[in-house]
C-alpha positions in Angstrom: -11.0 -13.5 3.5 -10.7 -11.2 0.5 -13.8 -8.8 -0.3 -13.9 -6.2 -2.6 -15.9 -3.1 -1.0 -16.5 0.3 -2.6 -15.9 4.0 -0.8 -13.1 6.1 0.2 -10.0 4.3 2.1 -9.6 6.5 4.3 -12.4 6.3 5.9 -11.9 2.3 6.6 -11.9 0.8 10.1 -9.3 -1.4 8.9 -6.1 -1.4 11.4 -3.7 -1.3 8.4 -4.0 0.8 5.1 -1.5 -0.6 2.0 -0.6 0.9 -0.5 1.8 1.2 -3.7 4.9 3.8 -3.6 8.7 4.2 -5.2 11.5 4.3 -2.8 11.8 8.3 -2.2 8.8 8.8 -3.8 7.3 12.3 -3.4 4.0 10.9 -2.7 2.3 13.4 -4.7 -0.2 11.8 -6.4 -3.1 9.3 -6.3 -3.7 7.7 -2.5 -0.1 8.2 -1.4 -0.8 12.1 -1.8 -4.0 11.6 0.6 -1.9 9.6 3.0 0.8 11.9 2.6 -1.9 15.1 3.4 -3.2 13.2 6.1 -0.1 11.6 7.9 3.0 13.7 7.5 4.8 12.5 9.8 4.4 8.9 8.1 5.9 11.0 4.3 8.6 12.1 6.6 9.3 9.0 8.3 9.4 7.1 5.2 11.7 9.0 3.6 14.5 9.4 6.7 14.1 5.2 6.4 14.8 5.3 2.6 17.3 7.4 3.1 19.2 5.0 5.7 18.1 1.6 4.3 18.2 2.2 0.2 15.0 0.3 -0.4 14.9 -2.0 -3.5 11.2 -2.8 -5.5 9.3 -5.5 -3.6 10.1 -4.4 -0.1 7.5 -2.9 2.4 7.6 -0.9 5.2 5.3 -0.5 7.9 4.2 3.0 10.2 2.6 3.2 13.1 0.2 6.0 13.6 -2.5 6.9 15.9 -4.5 5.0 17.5 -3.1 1.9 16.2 -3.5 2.5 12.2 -0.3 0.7 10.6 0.3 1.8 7.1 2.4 -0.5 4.7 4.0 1.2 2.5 4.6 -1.4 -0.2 7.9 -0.5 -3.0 6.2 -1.4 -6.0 8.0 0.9 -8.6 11.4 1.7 -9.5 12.8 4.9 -6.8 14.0 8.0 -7.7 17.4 8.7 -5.6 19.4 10.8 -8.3 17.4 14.6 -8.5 14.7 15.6 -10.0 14.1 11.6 -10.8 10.4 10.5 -10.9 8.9 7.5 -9.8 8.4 4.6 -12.5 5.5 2.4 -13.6 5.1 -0.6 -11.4 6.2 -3.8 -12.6 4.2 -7.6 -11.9 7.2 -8.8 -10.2 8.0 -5.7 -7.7 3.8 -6.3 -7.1 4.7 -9.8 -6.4 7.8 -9.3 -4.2 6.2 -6.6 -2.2 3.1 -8.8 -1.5 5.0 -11.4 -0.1 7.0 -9.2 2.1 3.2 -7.9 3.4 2.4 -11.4 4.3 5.0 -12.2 6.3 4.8 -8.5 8.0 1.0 -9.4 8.6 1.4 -12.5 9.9 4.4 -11.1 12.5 2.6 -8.3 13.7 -0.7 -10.2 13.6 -2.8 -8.2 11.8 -6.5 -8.1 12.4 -7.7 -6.3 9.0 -6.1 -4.7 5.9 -7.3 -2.3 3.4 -5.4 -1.7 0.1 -6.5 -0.1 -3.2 -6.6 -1.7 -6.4 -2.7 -2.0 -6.2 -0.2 -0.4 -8.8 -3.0 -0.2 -11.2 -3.3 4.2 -11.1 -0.4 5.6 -10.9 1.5 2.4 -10.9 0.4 1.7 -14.4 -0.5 -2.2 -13.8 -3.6 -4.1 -15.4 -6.1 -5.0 -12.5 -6.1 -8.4 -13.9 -2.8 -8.6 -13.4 -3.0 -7.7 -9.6 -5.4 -9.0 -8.4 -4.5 -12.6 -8.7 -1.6 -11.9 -7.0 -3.2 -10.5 -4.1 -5.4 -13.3 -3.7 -2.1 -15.4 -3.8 -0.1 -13.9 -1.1 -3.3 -12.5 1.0 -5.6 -15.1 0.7 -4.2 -17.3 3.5 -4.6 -14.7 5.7 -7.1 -15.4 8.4 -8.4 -12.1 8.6 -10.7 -9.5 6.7 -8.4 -8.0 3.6 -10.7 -5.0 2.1 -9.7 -4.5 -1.5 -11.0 -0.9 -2.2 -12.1 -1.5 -6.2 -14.1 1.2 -6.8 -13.2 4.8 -5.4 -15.9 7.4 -4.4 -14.6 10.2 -2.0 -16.0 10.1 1.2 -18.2 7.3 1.3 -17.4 4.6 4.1 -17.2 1.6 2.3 -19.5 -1.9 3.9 -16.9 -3.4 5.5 -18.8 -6.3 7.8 
């Protein structure tokens, strides 16, 4: 079940938060640099796996934090490796790829609720209308609630039920 809710993300009782980055990215922006402020140890982990696994665009990787939060961290743009390199604009097809990795992670680890912004469309450059029928193609199946965050307004808990 999809349902678009409006508030801050962070604040959602969702078990897993999703969300758009580069491989290596400096998470510095947008809601990766609230995640990143929030959970440093999930910036730091991420990286160390970059580092050893050399993620390509449409792969995802999952933390674990406390008390059960999971946070996907889905490789929707082009990485920066070399120095000084930036992240890139998202692309449909890294969207694509990475959403279909989220579905099978979601379905292994069973899931019981996911919240994720309006994917790759701020910092990632994407139009929403090309998003969001993707997520309704690899997330719809999902027998659980999926909380797509479209409108953003800093700490307001979102209606959720």
């Amino acid at each position: 079940m999809i349902k678009q809710v409006e508030g801050d993300i962070l604040l959602t009782q969702a078990q897993v938060i999703v969300h758009g980055i580069a491989a290596m990215d400096p998470m510095n922006q947008g809601l990766a640099k609230s995640l990143h402020e929030k959970y440093p140890a999930m910036h730091k982990d991420f990286h160390h796996w970059c580092h050893q696994q050399h993620p390509k665009p449409g792969e995802a990787w999952m933390w674990g934090g406390p008390n059960g939060l999971r946070i996907v961290n889905l490789i929707t743009q082009e990485g920066g490796y070399g120095h000084g390199s930036k992240p890139q604009h998202a692309t449909v097809q890294h969207v694509n790829h990475a959403l279909k990795a989220l579905n099978k992670i979601a379905k292994k680890e069973k899931f019981t609720s996911i919240a994720l912004p309006r994917l790759a469309t701020g910092v990632g450059g994407l139009d929403w209308n090309e998003v969001e029928p993707l997520i309704k193609k690899h997330l719809g199946d999902l027998d659980i609630p999926v909380y797509v965050y479209a409108v953003y307004h800093a700490g307001q808990k979102a209606k959720e039920d």
